[in-house]
Biotite code that builds the C-alpha atoms (Angstrom):
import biotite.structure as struc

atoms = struc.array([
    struc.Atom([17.724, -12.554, -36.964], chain_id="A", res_id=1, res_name="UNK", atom_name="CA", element="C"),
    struc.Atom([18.600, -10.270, -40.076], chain_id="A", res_id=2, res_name="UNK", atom_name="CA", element="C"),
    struc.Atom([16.299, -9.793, -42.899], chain_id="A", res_id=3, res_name="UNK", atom_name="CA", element="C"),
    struc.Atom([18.228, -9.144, -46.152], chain_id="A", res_id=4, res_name="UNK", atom_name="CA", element="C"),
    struc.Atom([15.963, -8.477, -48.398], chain_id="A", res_id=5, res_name="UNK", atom_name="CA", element="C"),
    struc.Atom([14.404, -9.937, -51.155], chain_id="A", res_id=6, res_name="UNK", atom_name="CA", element="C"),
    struc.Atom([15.411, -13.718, -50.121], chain_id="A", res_id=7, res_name="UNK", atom_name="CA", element="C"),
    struc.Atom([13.918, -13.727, -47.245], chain_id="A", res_id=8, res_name="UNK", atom_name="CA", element="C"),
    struc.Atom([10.363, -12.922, -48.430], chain_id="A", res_id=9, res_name="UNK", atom_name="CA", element="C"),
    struc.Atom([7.773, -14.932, -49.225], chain_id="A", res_id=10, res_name="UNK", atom_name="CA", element="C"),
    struc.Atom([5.845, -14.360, -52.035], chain_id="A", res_id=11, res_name="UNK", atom_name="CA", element="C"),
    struc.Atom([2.144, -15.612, -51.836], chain_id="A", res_id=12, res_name="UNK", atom_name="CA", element="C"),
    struc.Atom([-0.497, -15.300, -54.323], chain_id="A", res_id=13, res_name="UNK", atom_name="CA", element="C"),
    struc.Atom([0.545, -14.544, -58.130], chain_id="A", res_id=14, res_name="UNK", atom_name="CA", element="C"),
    struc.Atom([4.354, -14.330, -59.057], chain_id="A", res_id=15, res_name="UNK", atom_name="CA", element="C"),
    struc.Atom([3.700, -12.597, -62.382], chain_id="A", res_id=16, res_name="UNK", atom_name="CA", element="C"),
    struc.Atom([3.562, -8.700, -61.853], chain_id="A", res_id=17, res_name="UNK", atom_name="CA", element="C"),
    struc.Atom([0.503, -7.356, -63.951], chain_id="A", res_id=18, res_name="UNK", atom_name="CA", element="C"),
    struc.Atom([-1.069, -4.104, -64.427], chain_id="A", res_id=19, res_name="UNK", atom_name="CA", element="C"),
    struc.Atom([-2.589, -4.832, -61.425], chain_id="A", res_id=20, res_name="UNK", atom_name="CA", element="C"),
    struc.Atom([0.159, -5.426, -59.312], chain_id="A", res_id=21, res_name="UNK", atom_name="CA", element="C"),
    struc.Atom([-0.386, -4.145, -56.412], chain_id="A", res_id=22, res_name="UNK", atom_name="CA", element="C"),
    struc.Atom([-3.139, -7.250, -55.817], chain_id="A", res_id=23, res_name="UNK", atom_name="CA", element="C"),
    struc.Atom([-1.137, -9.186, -58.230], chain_id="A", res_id=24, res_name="UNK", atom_name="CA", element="C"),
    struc.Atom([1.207, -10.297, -55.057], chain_id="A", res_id=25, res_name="UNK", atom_name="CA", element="C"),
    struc.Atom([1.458, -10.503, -51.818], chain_id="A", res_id=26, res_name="UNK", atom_name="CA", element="C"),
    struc.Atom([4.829, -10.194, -50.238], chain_id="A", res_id=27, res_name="UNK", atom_name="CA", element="C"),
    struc.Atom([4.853, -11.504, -46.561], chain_id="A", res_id=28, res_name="UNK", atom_name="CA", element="C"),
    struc.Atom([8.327, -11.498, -44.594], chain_id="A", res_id=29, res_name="UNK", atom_name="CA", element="C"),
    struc.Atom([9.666, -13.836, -42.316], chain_id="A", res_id=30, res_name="UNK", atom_name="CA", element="C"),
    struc.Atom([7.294, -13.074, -39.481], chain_id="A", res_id=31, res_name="UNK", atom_name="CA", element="C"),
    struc.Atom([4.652, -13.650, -41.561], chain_id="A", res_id=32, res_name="UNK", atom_name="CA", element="C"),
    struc.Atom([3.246, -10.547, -41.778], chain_id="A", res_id=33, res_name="UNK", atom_name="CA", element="C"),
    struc.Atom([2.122, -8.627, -44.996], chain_id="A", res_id=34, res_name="UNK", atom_name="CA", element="C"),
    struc.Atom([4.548, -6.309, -45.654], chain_id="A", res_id=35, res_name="UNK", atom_name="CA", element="C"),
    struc.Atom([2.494, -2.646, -46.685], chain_id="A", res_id=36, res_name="UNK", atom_name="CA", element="C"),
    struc.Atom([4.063, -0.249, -48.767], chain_id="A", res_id=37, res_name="UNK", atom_name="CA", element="C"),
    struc.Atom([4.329, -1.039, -52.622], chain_id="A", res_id=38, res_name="UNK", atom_name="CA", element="C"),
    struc.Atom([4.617, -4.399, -53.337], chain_id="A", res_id=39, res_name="UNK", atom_name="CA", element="C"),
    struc.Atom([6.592, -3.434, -56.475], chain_id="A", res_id=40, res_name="UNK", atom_name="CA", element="C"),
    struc.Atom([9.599, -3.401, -54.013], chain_id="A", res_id=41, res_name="UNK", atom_name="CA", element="C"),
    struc.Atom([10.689, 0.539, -54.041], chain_id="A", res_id=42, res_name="UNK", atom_name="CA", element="C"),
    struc.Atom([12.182, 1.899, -51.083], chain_id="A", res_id=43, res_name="UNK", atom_name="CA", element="C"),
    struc.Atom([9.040, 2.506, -49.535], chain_id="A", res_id=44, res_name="UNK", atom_name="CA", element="C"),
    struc.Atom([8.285, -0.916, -49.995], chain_id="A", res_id=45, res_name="UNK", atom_name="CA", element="C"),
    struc.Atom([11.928, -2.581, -49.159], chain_id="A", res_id=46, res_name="UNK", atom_name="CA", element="C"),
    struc.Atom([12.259, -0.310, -46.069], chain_id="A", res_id=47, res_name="UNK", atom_name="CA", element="C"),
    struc.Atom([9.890, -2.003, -43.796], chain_id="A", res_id=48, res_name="UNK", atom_name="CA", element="C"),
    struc.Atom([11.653, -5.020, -44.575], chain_id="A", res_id=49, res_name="UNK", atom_name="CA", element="C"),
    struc.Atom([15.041, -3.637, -42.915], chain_id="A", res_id=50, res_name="UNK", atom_name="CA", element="C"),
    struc.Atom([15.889, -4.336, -39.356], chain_id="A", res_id=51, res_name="UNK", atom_name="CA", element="C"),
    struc.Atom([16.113, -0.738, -38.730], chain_id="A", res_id=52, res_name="UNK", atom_name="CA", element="C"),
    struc.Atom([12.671, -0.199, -40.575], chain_id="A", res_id=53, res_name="UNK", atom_name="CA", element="C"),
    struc.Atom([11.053, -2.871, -38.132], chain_id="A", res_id=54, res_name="UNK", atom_name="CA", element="C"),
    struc.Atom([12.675, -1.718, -35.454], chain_id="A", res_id=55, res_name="UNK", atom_name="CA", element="C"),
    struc.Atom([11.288, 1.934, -36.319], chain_id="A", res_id=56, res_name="UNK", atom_name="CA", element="C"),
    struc.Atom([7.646, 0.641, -36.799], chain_id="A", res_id=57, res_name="UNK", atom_name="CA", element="C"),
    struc.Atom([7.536, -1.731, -33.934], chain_id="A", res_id=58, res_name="UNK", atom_name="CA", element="C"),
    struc.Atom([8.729, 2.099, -31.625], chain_id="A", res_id=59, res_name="UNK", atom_name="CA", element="C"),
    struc.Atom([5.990, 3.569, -33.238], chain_id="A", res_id=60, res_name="UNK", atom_name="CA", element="C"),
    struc.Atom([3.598, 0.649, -32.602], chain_id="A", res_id=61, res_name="UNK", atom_name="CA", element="C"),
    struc.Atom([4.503, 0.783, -28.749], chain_id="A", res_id=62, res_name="UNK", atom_name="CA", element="C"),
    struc.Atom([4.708, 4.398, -28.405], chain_id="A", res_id=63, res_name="UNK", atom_name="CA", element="C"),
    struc.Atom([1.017, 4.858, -29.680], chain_id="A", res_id=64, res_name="UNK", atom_name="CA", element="C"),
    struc.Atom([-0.377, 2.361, -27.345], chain_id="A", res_id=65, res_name="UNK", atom_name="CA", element="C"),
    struc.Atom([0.914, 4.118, -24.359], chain_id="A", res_id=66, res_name="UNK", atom_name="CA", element="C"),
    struc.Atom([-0.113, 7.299, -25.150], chain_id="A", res_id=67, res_name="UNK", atom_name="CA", element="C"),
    struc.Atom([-3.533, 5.486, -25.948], chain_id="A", res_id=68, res_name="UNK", atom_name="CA", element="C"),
    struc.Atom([-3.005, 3.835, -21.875], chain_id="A", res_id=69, res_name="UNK", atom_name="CA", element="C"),
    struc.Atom([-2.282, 6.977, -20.388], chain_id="A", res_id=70, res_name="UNK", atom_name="CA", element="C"),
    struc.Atom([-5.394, 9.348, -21.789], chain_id="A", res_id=71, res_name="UNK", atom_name="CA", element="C"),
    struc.Atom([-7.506, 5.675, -21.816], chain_id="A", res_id=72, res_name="UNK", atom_name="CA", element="C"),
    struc.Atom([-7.340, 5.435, -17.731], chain_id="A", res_id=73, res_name="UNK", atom_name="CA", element="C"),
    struc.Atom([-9.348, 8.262, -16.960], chain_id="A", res_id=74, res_name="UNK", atom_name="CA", element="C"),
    struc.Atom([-11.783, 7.318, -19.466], chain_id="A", res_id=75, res_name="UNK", atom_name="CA", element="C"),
    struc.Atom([-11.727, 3.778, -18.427], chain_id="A", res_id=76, res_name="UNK", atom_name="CA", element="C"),
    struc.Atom([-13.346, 5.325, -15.306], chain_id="A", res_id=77, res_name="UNK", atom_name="CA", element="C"),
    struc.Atom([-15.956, 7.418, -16.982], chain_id="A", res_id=78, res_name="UNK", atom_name="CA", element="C"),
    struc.Atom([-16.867, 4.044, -18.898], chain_id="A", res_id=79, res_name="UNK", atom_name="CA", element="C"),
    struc.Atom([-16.836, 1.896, -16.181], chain_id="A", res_id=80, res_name="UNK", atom_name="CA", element="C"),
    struc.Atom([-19.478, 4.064, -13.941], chain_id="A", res_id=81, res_name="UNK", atom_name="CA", element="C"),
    struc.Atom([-21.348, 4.191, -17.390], chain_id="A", res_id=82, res_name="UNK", atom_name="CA", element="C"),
    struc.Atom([-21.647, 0.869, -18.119], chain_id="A", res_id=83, res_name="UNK", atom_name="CA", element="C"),
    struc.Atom([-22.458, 0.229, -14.581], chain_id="A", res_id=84, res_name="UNK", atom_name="CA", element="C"),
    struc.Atom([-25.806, 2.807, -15.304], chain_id="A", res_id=85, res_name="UNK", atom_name="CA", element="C"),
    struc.Atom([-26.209, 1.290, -17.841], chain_id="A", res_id=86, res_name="UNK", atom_name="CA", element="C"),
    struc.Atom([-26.647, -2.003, -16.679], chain_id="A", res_id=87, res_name="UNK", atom_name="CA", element="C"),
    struc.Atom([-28.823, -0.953, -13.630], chain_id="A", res_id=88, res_name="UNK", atom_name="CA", element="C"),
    struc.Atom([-31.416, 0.928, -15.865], chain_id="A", res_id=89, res_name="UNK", atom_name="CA", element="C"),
    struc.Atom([-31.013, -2.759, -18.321], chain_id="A", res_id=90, res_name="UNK", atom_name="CA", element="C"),
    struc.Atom([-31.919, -4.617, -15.416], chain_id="A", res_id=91, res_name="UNK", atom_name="CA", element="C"),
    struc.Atom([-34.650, -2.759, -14.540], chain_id="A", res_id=92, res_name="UNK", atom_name="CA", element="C"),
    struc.Atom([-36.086, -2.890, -18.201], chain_id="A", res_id=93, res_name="UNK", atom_name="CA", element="C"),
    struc.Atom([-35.741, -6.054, -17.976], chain_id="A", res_id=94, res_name="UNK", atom_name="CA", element="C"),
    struc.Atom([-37.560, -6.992, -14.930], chain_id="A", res_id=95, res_name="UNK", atom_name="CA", element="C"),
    struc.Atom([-40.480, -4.429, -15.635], chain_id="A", res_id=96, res_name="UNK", atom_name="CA", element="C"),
    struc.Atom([-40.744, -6.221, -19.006], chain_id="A", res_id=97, res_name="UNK", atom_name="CA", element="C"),
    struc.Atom([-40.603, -9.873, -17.230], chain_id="A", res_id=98, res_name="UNK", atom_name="CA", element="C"),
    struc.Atom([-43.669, -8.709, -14.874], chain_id="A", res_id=99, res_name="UNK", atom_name="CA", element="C"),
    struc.Atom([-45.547, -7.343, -17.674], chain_id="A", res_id=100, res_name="UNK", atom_name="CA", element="C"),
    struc.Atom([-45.229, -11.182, -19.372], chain_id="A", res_id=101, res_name="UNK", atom_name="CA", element="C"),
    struc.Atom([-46.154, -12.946, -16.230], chain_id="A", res_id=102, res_name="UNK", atom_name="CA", element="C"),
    struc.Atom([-49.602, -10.027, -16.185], chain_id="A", res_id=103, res_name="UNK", atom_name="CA", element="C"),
    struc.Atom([-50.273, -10.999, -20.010], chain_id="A", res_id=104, res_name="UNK", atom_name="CA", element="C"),
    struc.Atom([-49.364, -15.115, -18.948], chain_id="A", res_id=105, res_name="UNK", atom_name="CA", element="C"),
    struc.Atom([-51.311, -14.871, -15.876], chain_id="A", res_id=106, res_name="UNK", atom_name="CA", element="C"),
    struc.Atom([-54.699, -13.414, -17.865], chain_id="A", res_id=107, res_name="UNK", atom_name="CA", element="C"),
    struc.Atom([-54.268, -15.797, -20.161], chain_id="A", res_id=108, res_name="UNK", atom_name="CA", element="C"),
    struc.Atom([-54.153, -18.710, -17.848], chain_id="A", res_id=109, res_name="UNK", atom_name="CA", element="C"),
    struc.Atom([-56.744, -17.215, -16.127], chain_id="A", res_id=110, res_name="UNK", atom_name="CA", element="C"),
    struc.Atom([-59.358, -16.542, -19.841], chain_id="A", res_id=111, res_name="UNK", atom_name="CA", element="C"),
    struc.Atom([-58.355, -20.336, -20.666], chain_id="A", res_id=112, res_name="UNK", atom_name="CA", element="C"),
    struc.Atom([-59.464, -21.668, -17.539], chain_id="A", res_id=113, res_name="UNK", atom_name="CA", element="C"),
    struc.Atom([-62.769, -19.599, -17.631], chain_id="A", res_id=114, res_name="UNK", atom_name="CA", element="C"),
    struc.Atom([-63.181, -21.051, -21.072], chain_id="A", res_id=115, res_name="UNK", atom_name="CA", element="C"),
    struc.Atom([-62.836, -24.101, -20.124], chain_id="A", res_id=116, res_name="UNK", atom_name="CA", element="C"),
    struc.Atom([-64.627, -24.327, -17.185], chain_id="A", res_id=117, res_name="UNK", atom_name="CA", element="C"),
    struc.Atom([-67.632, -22.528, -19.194], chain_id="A", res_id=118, res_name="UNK", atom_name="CA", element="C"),
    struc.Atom([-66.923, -25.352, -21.578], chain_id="A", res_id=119, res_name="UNK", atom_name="CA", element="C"),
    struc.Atom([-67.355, -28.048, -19.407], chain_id="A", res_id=120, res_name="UNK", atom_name="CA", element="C"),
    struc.Atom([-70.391, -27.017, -17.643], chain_id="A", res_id=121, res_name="UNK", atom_name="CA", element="C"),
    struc.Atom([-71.822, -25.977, -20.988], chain_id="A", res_id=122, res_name="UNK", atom_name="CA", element="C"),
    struc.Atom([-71.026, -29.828, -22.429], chain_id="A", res_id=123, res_name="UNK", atom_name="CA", element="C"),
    struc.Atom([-71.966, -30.937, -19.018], chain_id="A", res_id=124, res_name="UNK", atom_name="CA", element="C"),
    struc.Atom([-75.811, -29.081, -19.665], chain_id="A", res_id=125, res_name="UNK", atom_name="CA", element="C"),
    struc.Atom([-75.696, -30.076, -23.453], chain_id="A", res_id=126, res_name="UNK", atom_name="CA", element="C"),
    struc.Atom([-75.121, -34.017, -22.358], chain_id="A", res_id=127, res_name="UNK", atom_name="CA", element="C"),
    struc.Atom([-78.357, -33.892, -19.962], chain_id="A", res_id=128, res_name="UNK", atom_name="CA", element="C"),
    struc.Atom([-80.055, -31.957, -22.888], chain_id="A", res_id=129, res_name="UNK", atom_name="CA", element="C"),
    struc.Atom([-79.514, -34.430, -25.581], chain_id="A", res_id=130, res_name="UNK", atom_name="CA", element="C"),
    struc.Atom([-80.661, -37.042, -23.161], chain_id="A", res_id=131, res_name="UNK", atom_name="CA", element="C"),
    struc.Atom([-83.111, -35.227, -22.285], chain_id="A", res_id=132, res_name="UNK", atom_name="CA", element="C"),
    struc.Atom([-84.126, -35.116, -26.049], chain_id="A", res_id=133, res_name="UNK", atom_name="CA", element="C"),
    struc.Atom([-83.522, -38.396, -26.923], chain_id="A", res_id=134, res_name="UNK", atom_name="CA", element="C"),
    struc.Atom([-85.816, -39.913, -23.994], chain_id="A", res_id=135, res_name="UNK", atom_name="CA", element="C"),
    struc.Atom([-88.568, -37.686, -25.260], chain_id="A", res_id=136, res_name="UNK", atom_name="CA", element="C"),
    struc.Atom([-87.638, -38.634, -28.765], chain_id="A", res_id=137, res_name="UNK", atom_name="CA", element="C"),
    struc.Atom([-87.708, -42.503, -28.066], chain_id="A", res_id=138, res_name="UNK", atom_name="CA", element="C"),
    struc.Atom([-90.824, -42.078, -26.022], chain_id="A", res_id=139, res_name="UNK", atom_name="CA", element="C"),
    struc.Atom([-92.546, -39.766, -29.196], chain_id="A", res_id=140, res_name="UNK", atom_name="CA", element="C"),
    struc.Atom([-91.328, -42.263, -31.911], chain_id="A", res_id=141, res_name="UNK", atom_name="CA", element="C"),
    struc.Atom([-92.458, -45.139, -29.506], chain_id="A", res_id=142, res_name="UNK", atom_name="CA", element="C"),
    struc.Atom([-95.974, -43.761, -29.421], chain_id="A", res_id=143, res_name="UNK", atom_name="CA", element="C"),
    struc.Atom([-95.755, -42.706, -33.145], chain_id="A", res_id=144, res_name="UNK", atom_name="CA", element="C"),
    struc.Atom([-95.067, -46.787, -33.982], chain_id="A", res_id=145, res_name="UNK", atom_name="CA", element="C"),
    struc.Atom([-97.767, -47.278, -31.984], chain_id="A", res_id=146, res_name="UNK", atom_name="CA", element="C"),
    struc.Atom([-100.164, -45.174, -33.803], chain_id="A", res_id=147, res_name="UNK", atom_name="CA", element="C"),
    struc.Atom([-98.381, -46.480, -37.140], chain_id="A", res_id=148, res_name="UNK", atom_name="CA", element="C"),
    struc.Atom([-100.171, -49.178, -38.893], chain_id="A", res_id=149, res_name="UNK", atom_name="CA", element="C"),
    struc.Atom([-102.454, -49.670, -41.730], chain_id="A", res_id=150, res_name="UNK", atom_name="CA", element="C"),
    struc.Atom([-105.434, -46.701, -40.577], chain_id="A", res_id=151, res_name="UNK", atom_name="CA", element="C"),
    struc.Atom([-107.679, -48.458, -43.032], chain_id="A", res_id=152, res_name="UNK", atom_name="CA", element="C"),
    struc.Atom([-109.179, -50.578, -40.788], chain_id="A", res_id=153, res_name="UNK", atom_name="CA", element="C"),
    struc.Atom([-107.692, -53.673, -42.007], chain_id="A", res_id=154, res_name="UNK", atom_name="CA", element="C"),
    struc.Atom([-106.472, -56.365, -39.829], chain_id="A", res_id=155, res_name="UNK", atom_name="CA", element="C"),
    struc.Atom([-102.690, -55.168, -39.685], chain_id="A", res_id=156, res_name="UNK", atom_name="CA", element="C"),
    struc.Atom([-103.380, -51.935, -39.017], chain_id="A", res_id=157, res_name="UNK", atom_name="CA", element="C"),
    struc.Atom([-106.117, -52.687, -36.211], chain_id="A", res_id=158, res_name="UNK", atom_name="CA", element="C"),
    struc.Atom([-103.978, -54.741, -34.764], chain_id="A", res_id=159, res_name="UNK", atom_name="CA", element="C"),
    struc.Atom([-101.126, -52.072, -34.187], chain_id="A", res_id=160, res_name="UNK", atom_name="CA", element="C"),
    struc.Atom([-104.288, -50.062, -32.016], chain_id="A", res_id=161, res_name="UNK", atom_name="CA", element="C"),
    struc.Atom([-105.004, -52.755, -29.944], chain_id="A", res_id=162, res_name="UNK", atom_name="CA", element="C"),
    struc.Atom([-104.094, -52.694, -26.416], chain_id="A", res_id=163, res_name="UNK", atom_name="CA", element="C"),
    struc.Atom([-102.062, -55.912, -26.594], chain_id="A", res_id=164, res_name="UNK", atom_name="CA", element="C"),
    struc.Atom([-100.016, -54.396, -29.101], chain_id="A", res_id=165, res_name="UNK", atom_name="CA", element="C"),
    struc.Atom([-99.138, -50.906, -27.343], chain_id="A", res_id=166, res_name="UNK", atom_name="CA", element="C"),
    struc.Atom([-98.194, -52.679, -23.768], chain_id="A", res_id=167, res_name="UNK", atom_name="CA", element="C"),
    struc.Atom([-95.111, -53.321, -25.703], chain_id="A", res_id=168, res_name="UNK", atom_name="CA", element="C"),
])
């Protein structure tokens, strides 16, 4: 397929050509691709758009990424025992890291259970405490009502000494 030119461009973006004209458009050939050089369509511009101009990029392209290939293989090598190293020493990071978590989980575990079990026996005292308190409460208010009454001798509060009364 032959490019001739302008024709078989398409223009995106802004048609009208303003001071800033090199953003004003952007010129795209048939491929698709952005054509680089000015956009104003000088030579510079037009000559990536010839066959011969493709052609000479497209050399250029290839001829780069060998040369890249050829001095890349030895240094694929280098990288590749690298990265290996590197993911020896990661792994070891990371499991040194993972033990030092299960340490800091298993303490914790460990303080909670303590707690709780200090807890539980401390509620456990506290329940046979307050029982403890409350019978000797119950027993000291029951002897208290018994003691209550009117101390003035009169009938009510007599009563409330007798021994009829306390048997209660």
């Amino acid at each position: 397929m032959e490019l001739k030119g302008w024709r078989d461009m398409k223009v995106r973006g802004r048609r009208h050509r303003t001071a800033r004209s090199s953003r004003a458009t952007i010129v795209r050939d048939r491929r698709n691709n952005v054509v680089k050089g000015r956009r104003d369509m000088t030579v510079r511009g037009r000559r990536d758009m010839t066959v011969r101009g493709r052609r000479d990029k497209d050399n250029e392209k290839k001829e780069r990424q060998d040369s890249n290939r050829k001095e890349g293989h030895d240094s694929e090598r280098q990288e590749r025992r690298d990265n290996e190293r590197k993911e020896t020493q990661d792994s070891e990071r990371q499991e040194r890291q993972d033990s030092k978590i299960q340490e800091i989980r298993d303490s914790e575990r460990q303080e909670r259970r303590d707690s709780e079990r200090q807890k539980r026996h401390h509620s456990e005292r506290q329940v046979r405490d307050d029982s403890e308190r409350q019978q000797r409460q119950d027993s000291e208010r029951q002897d208290r009502h018994v003691a209550r009454g009117r101390r003035d001798g009169t009938v009510r509060g007599r009563r409330d000494m007798t021994v009829r009364d306390t048997g209660q």
